[in-house]
C-alpha positions as CSV (number, residue, x, y, z in Angstrom):
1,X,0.0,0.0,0.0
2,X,1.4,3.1,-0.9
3,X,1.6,6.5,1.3
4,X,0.6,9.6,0.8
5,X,2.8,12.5,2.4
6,X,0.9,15.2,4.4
7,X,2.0,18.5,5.6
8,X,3.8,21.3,3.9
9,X,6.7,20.0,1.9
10,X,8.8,21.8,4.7
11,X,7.6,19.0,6.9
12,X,8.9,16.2,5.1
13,X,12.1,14.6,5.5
14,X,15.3,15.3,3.5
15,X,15.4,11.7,1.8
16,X,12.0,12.1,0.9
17,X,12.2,15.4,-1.2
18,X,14.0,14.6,-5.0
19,X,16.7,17.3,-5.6
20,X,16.5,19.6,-8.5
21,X,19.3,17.3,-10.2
22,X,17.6,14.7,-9.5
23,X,14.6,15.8,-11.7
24,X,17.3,17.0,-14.5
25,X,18.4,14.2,-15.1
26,X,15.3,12.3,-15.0
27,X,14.0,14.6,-18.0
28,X,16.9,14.6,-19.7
29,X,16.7,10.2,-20.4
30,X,13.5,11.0,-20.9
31,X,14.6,13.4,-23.7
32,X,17.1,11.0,-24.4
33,X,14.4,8.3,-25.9
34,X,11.9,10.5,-26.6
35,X,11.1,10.9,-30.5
36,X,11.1,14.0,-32.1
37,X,8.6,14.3,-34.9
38,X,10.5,13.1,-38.4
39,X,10.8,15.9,-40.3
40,X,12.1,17.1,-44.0
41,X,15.3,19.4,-43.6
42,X,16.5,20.2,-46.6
43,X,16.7,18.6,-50.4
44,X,17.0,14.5,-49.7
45,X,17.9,14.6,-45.9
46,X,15.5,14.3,-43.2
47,X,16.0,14.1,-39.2
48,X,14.8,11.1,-37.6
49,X,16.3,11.9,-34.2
50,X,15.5,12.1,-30.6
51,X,14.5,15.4,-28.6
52,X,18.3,15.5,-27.4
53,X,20.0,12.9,-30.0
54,X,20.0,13.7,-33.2
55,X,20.0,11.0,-36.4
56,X,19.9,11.4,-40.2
57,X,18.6,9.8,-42.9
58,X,20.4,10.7,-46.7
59,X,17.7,9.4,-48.9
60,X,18.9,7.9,-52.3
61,X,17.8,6.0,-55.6
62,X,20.2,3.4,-54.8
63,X,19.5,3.1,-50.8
64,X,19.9,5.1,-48.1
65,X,22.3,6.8,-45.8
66,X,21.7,6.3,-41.5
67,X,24.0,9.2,-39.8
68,X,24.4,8.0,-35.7
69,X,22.6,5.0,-34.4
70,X,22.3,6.7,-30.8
71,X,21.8,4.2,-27.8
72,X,20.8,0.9,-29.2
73,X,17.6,1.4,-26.8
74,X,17.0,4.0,-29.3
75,X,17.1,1.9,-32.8
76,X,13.3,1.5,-32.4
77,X,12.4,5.3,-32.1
78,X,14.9,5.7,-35.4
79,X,13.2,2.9,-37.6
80,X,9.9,4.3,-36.4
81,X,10.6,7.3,-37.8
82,X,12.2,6.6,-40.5
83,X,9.0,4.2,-41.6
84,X,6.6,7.5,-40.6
85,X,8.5,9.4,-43.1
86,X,7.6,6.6,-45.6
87,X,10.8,5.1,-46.3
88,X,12.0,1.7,-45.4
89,X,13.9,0.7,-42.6
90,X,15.5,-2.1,-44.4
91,X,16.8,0.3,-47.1
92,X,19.6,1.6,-44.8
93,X,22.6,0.5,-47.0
94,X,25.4,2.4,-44.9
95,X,25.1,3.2,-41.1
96,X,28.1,6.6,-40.4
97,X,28.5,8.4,-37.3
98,X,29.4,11.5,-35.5
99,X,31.8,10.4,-32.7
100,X,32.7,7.2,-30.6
101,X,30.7,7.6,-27.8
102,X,27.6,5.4,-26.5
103,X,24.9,8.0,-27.6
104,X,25.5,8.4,-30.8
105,X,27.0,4.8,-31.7
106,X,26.1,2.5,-29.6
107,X,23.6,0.8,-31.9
108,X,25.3,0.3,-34.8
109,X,25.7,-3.4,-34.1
110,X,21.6,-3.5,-34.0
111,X,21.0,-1.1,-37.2
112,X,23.2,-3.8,-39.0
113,X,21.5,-6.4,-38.0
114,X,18.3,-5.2,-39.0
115,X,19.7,-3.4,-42.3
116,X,22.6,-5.4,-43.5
117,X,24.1,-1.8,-43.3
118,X,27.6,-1.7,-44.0
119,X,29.0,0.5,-40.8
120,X,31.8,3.0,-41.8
121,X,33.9,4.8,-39.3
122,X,36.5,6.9,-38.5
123,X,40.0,5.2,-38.2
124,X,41.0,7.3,-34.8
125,X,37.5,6.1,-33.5
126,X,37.7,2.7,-33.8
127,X,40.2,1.4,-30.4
128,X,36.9,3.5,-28.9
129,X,34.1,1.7,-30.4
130,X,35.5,-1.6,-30.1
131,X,34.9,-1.6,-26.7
132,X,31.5,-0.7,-27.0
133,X,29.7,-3.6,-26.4
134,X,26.4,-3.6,-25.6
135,X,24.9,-6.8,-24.3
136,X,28.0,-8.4,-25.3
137,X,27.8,-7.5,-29.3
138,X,31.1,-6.6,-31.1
139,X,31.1,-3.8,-32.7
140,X,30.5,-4.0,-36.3
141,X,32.9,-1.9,-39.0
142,X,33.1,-2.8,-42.4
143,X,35.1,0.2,-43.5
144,X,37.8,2.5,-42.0
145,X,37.9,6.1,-43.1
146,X,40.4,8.7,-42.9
147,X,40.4,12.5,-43.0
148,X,38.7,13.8,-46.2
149,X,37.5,10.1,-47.2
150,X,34.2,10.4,-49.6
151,X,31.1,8.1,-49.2
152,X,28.9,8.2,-51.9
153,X,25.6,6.3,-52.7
154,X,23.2,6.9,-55.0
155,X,24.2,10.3,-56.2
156,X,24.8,11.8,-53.0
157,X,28.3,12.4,-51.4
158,X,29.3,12.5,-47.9
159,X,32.9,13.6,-47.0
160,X,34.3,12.9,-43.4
161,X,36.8,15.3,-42.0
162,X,38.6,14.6,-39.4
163,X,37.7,16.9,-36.3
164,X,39.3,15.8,-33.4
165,X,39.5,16.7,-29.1
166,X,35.6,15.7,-28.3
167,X,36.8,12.3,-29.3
168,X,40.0,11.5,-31.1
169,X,38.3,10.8,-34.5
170,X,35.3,12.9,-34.1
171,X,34.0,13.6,-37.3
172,X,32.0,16.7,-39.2
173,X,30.1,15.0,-42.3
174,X,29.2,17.7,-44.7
175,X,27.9,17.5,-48.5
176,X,25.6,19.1,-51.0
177,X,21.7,19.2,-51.3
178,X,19.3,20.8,-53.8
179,X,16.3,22.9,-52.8
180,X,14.4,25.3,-55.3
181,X,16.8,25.1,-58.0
182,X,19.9,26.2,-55.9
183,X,22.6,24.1,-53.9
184,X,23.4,24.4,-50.6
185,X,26.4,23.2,-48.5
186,X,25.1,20.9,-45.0
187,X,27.8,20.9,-42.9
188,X,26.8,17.9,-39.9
189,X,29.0,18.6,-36.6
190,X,30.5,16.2,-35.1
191,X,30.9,17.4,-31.9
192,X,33.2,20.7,-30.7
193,X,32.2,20.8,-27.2
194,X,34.4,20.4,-23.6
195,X,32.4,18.3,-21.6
196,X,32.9,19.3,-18.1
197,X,35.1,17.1,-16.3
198,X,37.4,16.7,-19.8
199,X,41.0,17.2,-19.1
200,X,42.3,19.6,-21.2
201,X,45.8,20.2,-19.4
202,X,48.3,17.4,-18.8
203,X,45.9,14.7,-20.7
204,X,47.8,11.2,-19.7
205,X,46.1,9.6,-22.2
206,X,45.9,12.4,-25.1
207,X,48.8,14.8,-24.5
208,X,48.2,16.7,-27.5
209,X,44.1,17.0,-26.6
210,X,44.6,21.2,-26.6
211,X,46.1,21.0,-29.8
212,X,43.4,18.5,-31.6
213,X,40.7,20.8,-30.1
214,X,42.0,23.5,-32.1
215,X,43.1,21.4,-35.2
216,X,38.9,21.3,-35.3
217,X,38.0,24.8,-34.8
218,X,40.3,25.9,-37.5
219,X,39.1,22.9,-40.1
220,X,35.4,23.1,-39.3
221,X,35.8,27.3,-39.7
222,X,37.2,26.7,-43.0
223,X,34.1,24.4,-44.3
224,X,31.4,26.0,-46.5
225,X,28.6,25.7,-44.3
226,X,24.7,27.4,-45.5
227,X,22.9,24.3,-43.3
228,X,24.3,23.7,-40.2
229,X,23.4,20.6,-38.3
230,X,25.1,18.7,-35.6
231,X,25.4,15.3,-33.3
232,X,22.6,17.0,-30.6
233,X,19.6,18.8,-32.4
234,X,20.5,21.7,-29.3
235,X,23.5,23.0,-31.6
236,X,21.8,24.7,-34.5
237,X,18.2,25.2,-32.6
238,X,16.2,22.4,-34.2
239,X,13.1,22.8,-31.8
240,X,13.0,26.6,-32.6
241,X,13.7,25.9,-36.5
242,X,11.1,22.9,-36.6
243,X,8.2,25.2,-35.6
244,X,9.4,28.1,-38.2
245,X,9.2,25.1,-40.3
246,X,4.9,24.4,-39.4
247,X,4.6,27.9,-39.9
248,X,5.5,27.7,-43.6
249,X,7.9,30.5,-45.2
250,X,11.9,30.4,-45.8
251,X,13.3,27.1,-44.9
252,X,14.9,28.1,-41.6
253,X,17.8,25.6,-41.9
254,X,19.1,27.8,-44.6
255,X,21.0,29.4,-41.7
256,X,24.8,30.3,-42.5
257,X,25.5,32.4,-39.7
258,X,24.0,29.5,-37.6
259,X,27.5,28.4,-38.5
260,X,29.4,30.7,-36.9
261,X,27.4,30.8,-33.8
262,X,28.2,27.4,-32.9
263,X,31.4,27.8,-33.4
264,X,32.1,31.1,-31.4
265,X,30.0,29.3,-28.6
266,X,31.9,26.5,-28.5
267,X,35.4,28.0,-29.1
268,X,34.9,30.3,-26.1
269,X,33.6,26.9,-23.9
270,X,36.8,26.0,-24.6
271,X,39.2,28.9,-23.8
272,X,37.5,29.5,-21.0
273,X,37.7,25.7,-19.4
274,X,41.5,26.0,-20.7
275,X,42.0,28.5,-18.7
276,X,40.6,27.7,-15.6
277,X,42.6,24.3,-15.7
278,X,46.2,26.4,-16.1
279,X,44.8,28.8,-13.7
280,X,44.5,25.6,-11.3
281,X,47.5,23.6,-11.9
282,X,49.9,27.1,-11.3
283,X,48.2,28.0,-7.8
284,X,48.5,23.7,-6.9
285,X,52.2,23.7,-7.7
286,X,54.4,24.3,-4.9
287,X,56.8,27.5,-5.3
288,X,59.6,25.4,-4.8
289,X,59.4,23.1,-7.9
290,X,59.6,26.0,-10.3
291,X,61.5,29.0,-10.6
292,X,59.7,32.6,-11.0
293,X,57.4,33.6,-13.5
294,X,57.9,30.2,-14.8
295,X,55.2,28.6,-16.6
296,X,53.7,25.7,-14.8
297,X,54.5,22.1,-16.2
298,X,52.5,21.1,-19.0
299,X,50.1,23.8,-18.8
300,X,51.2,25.7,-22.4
301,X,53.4,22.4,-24.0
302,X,50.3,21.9,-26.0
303,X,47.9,24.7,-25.5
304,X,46.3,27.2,-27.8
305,X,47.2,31.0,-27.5
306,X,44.8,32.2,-24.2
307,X,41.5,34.0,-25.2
308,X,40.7,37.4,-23.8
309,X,38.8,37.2,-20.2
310,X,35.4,35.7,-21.1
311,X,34.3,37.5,-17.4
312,X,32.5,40.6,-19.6
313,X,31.5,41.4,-23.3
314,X,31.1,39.2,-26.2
315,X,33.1,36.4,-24.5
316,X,31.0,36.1,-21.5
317,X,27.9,36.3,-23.6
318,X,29.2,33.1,-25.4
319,X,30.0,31.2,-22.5
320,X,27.0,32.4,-21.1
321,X,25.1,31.0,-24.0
322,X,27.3,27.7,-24.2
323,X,26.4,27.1,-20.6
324,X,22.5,27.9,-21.3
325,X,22.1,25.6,-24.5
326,X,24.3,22.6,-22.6
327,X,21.8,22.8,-19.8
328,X,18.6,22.9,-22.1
329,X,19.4,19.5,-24.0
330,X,21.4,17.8,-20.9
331,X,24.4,16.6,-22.7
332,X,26.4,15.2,-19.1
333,X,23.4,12.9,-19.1
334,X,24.0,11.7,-22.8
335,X,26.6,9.8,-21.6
336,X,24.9,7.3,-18.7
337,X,23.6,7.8,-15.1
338,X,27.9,8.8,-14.1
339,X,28.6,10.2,-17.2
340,X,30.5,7.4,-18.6
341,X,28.3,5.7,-21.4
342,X,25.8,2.8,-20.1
343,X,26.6,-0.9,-17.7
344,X,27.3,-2.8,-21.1
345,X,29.2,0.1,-23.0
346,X,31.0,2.3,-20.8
347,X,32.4,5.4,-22.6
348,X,36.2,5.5,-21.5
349,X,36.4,8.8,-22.7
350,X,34.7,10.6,-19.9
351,X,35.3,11.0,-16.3
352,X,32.3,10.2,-13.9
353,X,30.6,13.0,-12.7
354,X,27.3,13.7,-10.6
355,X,24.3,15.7,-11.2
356,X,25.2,17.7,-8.5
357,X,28.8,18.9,-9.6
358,X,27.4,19.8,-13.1
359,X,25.0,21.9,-11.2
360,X,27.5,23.8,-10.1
361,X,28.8,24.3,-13.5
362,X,25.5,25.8,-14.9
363,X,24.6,27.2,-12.1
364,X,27.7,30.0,-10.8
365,X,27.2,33.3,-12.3
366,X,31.0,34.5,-12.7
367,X,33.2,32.7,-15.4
368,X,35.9,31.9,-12.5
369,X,33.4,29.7,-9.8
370,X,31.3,28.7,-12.1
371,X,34.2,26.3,-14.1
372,X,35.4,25.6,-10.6
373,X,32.3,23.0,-10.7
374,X,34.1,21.5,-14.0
375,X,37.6,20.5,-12.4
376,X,38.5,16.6,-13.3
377,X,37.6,14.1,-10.9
């Protein structure tokens, strides 16, 4: 029989009252699962995504094109949506994907059993998704790509640039499409973003992380870009562009500066986590170990000239907005309940945080304190 609490909530004991990250991160596996309706983008490629996770489908004469399998949990919600939208399931002929990590590419091994799909990936991705096994299933790749490799079915061409730091072969997928007589360039991100928690300064495992992060920001800045997408539907505003969309009018994925605005967000995410972690490692290091003025170890072998003081201007506003848009689609919960992918695929690219430490993040008004909440664990 089950109890019902009386009183004023003030009454009630501690244990008894969920916390607010408690709730967050409730909603966001719930967003996690939860289709988002199927949708036309632009010329032959349609979203077949979650609210948070997003999926593409590259439709073709020959067959068609699956961009990031998300959690295999998910694999229903996609083939649902993909059928809604009137195309077959079954006619998946090559399964690509954003970046190894359980969210976007955990259920590859299910898509190719369902599909027959030949699963293509990125070459500096693949120690990563070989040990994502969910309920024991190897990882499936047919074909190993390399920076700049093409992938073309069908008429349509995808070319795979290497965009490393998020992951070491993370992977921005652009190519052409054809709306109203003109063609425009779709530019798919991969993923630019410093999850809180990442270590950006002395990386054991990827000492040159700092450079590869801005390897990415200078390649994906160079890429023409008129239809910005990305690996979570929160980093070009699909819920805002989706109901411009209902409304009829100008397709609002036609959105080159969208471009840029992702990039700026994320390139200032990153300055200003860099700088907070070389800010940390000089006041740890005992006076004694280095001489004056001296630059503390390993904080600038690797690292990208400092950006201005995000703390006012333009650069707060970015990191302002990076922080906003990360908390509106949940991304530390992408990755399982301890932010390290889910009991049969563990992501060993992130370091387990709580709910309550990236409420710390998101929640400190000042640049300084609030990436206090981000240190590595």
């Amino acid at each position: 029989m089950r109890h019902k609490l009386r009183g004023p909530r003030s009454a009630w004991p501690d244990t008894l009252i969920p916390s607010r990250s408690f709730f967050n991160a409730t909603l966001a596996r719930r967003r996690i699962s939860t289709q988002f309706p199927p949708h036309k983008i632009i010329g032959n490629i349609y979203y077949v995504g979650t609210v948070s996770l997003a999926s593409f489908l590259v439709v073709t004469p020959q067959g068609n094109i699956l961009i990031n399998s998300e959690y295999e949990r998910n694999v229903p919600v996609i083939q649902k949506s993909v059928e809604q939208l009137g195309f077959k399931f079954s006619d998946v002929k090559i399964l690509l994907g954003s970046h190894a990590h359980a969210d976007h590419m955990e259920g590859d091994a299910l898509v190719k059993q369902l599909t027959g799909a030949q699963v293509m990936a990125m070459a500096e991705d693949v120690p990563l998704l070989e040990q994502m096994k969910p309920a024991g299933k190897a990882h499936p790749i047919d074909k190993v790509l390399h920076d700049g490799d093409q992938v073309t079915l069908g008429g349509s061409t995808l070319v795979g640039h290497l965009t490393p730091g998020h992951t070491p072969g993370d992977t921005t997928w652009t190519m052409r499409a054809q709306e109203g007589g003109k063609t425009y360039d779709v530019l798919i991100i991969g993923s630019l973003g410093v999850n809180p928690g990442l270590k950006l300064v002395n990386n054991p495992t990827n000492p040159q992380i700092v450079g590869e992060f801005t390897r990415a920001f200078q390649v994906s800045r160079s890429l023409p870009c008129d239809v910005p997408l990305g690996s979570h539907p929160g980093m070009y505003n699909m819920k805002e562009k989706y109901a411009k969309l209902q409304a009829g009018g100008p397709n609002p994925f036609i959105d080159p500066a969208g471009c840029k605005a992702e990039f700026d967000i994320d390139e200032a995410m990153f300055h200003a986590v860099l700088q907070q972690q070389q800010a940390a490692l000089s006041s740890a290091a005992p006076a004694a170990n280095a001489p004056a003025n001296a630059p503390a170890s390993g904080a600038t072998s690797s690292a990208a000239p400092a950006a201005p003081s995000a703390e006012g201007g333009q650069k707060g506003d970015l990191v302002a907005q990076g922080k906003a848009r990360f908390k509106a689609y949940q991304c530390f919960d992408c990755h399982g309940d301890n932010g390290e992918g889910t009991p049969d695929a563990p992501d060993l690219t992130h370091s387990r945080l709580t709910a309550d430490q990236i409420s710390k993040f998101l929640q400190k008004p000042k640049l300084r304190s609030a990436l206090h909440g981000a240190r590595s664990v």
